[in-house]
BAMARDREN-593972 format. One record per residue (C-alpha): residue number from 1; residue in one letter; x, y, z. Coordinates in nm, 2 decimals, m for minus. Each point is the difference from the previous one (the first is absolute). Example, Ala and Ser with C-alpha at 12.3 -4.5 7.8 and 13.67 -1.06 7.14 Angstrom:
<rs>
- 1, A, 1.23, m0.45, 0.78 .
- 2, S, 0.14, 0.34, m0.07 .
</rs>
This chain:
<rs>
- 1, X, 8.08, 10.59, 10.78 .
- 2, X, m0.17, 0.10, m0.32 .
- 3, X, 0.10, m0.06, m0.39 .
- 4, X, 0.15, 0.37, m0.01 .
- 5, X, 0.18, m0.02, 0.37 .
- 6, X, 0.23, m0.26, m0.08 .
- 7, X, 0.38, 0.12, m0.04 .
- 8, X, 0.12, 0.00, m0.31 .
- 9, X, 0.29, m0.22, 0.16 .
- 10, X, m0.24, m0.26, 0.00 .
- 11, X, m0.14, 0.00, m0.37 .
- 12, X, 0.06, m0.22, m0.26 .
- 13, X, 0.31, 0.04, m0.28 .
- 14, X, m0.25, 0.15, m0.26 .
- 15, X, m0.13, 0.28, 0.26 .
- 16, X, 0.37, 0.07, 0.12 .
- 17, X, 0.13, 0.02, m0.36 .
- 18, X, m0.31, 0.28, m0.08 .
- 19, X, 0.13, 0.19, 0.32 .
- 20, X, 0.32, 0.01, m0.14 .
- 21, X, m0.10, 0.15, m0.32 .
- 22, X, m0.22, 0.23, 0.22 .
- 23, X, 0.30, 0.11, 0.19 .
- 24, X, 0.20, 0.07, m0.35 .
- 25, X, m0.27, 0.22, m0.14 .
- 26, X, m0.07, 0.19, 0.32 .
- 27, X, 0.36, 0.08, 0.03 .
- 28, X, 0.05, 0.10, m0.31 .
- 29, X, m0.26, 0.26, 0.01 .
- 30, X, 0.21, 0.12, 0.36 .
- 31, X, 0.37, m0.02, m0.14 .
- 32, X, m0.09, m0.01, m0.38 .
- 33, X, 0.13, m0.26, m0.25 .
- 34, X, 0.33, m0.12, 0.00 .
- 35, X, 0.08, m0.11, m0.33 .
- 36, X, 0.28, m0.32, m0.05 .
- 37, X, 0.35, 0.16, m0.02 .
- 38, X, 0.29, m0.14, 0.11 .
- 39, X, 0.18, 0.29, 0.25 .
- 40, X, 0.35, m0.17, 0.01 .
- 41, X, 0.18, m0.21, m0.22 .
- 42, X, 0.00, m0.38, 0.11 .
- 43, X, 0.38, m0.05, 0.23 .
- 44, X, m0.11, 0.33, 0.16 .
- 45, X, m0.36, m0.15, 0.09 .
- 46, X, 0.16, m0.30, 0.13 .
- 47, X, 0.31, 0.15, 0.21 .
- 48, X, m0.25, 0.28, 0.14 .
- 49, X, m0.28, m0.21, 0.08 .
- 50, X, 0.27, m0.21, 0.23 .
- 51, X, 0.09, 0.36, 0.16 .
- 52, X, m0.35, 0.08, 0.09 .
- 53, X, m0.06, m0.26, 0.27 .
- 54, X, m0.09, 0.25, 0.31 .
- 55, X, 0.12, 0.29, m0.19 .
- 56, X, m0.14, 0.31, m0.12 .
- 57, X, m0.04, 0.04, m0.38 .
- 58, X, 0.23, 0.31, 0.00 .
- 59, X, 0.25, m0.20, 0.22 .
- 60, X, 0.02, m0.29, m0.22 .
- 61, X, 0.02, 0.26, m0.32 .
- 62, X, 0.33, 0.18, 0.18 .
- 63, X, 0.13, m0.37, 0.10 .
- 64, X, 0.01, m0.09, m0.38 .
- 65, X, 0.13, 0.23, m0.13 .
- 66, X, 0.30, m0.01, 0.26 .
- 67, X, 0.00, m0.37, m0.08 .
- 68, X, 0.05, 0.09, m0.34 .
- 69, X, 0.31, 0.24, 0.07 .
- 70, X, 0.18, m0.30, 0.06 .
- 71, X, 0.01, m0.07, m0.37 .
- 72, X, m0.17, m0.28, m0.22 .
- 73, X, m0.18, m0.32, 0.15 .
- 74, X, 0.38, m0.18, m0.08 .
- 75, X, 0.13, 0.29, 0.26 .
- 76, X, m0.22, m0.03, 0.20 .
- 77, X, 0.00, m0.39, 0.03 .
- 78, X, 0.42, 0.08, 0.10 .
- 79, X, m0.02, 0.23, 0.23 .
- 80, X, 0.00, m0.07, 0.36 .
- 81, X, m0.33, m0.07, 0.16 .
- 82, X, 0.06, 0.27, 0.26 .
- 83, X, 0.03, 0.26, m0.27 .
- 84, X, m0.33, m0.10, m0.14 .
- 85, X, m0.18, m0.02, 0.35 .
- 86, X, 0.15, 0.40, 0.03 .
- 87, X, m0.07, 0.10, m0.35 .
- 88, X, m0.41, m0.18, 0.09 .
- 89, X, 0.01, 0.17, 0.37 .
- 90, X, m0.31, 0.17, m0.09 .
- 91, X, m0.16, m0.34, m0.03 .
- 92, X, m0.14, m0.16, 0.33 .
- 93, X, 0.21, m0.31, 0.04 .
- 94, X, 0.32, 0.09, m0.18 .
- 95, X, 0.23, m0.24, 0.12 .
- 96, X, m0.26, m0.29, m0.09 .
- 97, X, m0.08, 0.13, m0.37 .
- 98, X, 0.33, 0.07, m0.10 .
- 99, X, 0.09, m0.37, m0.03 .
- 100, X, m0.34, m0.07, m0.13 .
- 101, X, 0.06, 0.24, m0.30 .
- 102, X, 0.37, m0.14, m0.07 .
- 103, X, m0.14, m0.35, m0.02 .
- 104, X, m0.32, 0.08, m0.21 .
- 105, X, 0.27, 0.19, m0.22 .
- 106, X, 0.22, m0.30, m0.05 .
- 107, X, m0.30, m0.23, m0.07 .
- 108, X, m0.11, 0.24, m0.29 .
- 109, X, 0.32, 0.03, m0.11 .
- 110, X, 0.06, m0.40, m0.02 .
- 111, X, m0.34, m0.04, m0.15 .
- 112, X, m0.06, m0.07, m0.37 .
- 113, X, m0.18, 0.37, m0.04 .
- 114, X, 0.33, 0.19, 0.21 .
- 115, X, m0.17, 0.30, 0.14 .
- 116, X, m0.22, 0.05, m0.25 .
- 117, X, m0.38, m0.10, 0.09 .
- 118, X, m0.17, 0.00, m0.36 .
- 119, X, m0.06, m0.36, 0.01 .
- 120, X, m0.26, 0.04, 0.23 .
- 121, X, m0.19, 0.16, m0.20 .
- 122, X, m0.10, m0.36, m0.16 .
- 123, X, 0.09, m0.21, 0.26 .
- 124, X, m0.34, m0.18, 0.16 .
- 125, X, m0.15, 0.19, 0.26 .
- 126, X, 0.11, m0.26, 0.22 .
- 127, X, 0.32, m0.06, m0.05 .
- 128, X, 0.07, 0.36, m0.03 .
- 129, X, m0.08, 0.00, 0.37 .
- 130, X, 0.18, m0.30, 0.08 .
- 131, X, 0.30, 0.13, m0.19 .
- 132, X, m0.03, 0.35, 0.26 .
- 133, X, m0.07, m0.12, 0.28 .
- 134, X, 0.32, m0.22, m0.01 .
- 135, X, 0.24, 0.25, m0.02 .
- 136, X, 0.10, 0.14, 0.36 .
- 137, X, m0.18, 0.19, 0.16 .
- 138, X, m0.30, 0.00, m0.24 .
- 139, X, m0.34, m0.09, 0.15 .
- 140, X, m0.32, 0.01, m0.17 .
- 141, X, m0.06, 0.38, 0.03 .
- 142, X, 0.28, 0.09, m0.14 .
- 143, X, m0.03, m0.23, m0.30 .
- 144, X, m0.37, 0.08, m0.08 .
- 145, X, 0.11, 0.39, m0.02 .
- 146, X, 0.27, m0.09, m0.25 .
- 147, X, m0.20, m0.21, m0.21 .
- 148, X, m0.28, 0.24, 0.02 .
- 149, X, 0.10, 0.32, m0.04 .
- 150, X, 0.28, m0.10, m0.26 .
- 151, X, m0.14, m0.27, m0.19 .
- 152, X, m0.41, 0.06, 0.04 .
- 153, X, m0.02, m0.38, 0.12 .
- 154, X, m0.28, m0.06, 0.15 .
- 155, X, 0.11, m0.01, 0.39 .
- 156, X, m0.14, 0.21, 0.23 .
- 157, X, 0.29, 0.10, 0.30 .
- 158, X, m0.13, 0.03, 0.34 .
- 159, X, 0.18, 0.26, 0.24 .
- 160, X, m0.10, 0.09, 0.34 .
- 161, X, m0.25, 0.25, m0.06 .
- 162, X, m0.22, m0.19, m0.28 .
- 163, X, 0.06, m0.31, 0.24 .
- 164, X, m0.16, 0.26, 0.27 .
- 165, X, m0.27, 0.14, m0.20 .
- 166, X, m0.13, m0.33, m0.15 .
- 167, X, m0.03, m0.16, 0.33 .
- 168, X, m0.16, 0.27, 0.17 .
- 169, X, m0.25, 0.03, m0.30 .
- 170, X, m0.03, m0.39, m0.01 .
- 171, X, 0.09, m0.09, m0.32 .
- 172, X, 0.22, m0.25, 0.18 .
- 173, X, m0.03, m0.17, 0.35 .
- 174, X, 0.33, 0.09, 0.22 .
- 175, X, 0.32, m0.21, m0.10 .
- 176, X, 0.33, 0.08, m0.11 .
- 177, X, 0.14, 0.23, m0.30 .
- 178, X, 0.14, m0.33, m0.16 .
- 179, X, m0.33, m0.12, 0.00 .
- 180, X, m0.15, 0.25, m0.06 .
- 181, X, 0.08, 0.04, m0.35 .
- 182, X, m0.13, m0.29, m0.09 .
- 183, X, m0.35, 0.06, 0.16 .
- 184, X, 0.00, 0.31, m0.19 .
- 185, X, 0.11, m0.10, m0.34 .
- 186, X, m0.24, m0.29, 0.03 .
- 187, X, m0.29, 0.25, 0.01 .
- 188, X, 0.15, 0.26, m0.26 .
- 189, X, m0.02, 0.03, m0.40 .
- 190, X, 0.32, m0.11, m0.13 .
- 191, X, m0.04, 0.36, m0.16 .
- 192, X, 0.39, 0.19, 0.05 .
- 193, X, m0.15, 0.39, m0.03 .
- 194, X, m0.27, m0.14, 0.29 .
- 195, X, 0.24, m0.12, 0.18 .
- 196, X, 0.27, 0.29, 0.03 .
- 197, X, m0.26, 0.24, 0.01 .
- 198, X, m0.17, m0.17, 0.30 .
- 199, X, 0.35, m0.08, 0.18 .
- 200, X, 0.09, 0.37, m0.04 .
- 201, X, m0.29, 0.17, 0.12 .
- 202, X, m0.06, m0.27, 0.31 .
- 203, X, 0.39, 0.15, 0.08 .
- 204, X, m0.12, 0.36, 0.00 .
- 205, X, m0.31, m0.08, 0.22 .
- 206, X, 0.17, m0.20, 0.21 .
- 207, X, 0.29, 0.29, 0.02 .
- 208, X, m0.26, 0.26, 0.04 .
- 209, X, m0.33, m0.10, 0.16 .
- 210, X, m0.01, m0.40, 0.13 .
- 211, X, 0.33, 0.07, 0.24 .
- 212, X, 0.15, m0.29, 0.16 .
- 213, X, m0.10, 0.18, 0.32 .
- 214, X, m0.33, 0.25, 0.07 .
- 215, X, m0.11, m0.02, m0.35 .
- 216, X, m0.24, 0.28, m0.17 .
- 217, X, m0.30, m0.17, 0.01 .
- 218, X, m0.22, 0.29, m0.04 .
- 219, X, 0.13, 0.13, m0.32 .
- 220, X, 0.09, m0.37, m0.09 .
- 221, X, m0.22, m0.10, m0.41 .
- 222, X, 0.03, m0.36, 0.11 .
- 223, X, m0.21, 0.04, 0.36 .
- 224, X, m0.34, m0.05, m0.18 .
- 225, X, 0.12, m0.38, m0.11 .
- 226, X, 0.28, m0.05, 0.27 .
- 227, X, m0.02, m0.27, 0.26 .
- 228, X, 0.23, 0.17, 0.27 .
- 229, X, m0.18, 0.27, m0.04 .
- 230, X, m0.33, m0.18, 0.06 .
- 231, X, 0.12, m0.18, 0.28 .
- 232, X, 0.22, 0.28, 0.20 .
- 233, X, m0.18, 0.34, m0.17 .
- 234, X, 0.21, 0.26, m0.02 .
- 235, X, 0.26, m0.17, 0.31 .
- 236, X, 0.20, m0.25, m0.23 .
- 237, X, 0.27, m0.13, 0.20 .
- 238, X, 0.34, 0.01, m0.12 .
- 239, X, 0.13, m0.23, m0.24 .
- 240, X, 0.19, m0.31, 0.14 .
- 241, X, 0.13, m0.22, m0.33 .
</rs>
């Protein structure tokens, strides 16, 4: 196997961290620059980032704001959990994030900082995380998005379809989401705009082009630097995490 042939998968850090930034400017020029802007305020982030597990982004938008019918977070927190599993129906898993949300909402709540999640904003990186991805519920996805999209930390939130895409591609070998974000943020700037700009565009290819099943190959701005694509051609297989 020659200097050129070998997968990117198999390249040192330095290399993979230049594919990353190759990836960020080549989808930019696809889906255009996304500019840093937070699209929800910070409890929303977090309560609709919990509904989103296995659900469509319209779904989880009509399950929060059902959710929010109920009344405040203190309603919320008293009504009965089988009213907030019906109110989150349009959620996958109703009946398992209801109590997940009641008892994330009594942790704020009790938490120095009540609902409000300002103090992140200063809070080290790290502890900001740890401080997330305590409450119910809360795994590392969830808390990167918050902390990213609210408070421009320096995070970089790993869903399915940059998990996906970043595989297939090779930035990163095969392995986990959990683990993933840490393979990734170990080869990206600690730049926020980077960051969110790459996490929202891997999204829309992923959504629209590197399927989880019979991706687009052949219309696919990646193929020219892609390792599945080297190795299958145009006949990825389907995505198994």
């Amino acid at each position: 196997m020659t200097a050129e042939s070998v997968l990117n998968v198999a390249r040192p850090d330095v290399e993979r961290a230049e594919l990353l930034v190759w990836l960020k400017d080549t989808l930019r020029a696809e889906y255009g620059e996304r500019g840093l802007d937070s699209r929800r305020e910070p409890m929303h982030e977090l309560i609709s980032t919990i509904l989103s597990q296995r659900t469509t982004h319209a779904d989880e938008e009509a399950a929060y704001q059902e959710l929010r019918e109920l009344g405040d977070w203190d309603a919320i927190i008293a009504a009965p959990t089988e009213q907030v599993a019906h109110a989150i129906r349009r959620s996958q898993y109703p009946e398992s994030k209801a109590p997940r949300i009641q008892q994330t909402l009594v942790a704020l709540r009790d938490s120095p900082g009540g609902y409000s999640l300002e103090f992140l904003r200063d809070m080290p990186v790290k502890d900001a995380l740890k401080f997330l991805t305590d409450l119910p519920g809360v795994g590392i996805k969830t808390a990167s998005l918050v902390l990213l999209f609210n408070y421009a930390r320096p995070v970089f939130p790993v869903d399915t379809h940059v998990h996906r895409v970043t595989t297939r591609v090779g930035a990163i070998p095969k392995m986990g989401e959990q683990a993933a974000h840490r393979a990734l943020l170990k080869l990206l700037p600690a730049d926020p705009p980077f960051l969110y700009e790459l996490h929202v565009n891997l999204l829309r290819h992923g959504q629209r082009v590197c399927s989880w099943t019979a991706p687009k190959c052949g219309v696919c701005v990646l193929r020219e630097r892609c390792d599945a694509y080297a190795t299958y051609g145009g006949k990825v297989p389907s995505w198994k995490a």
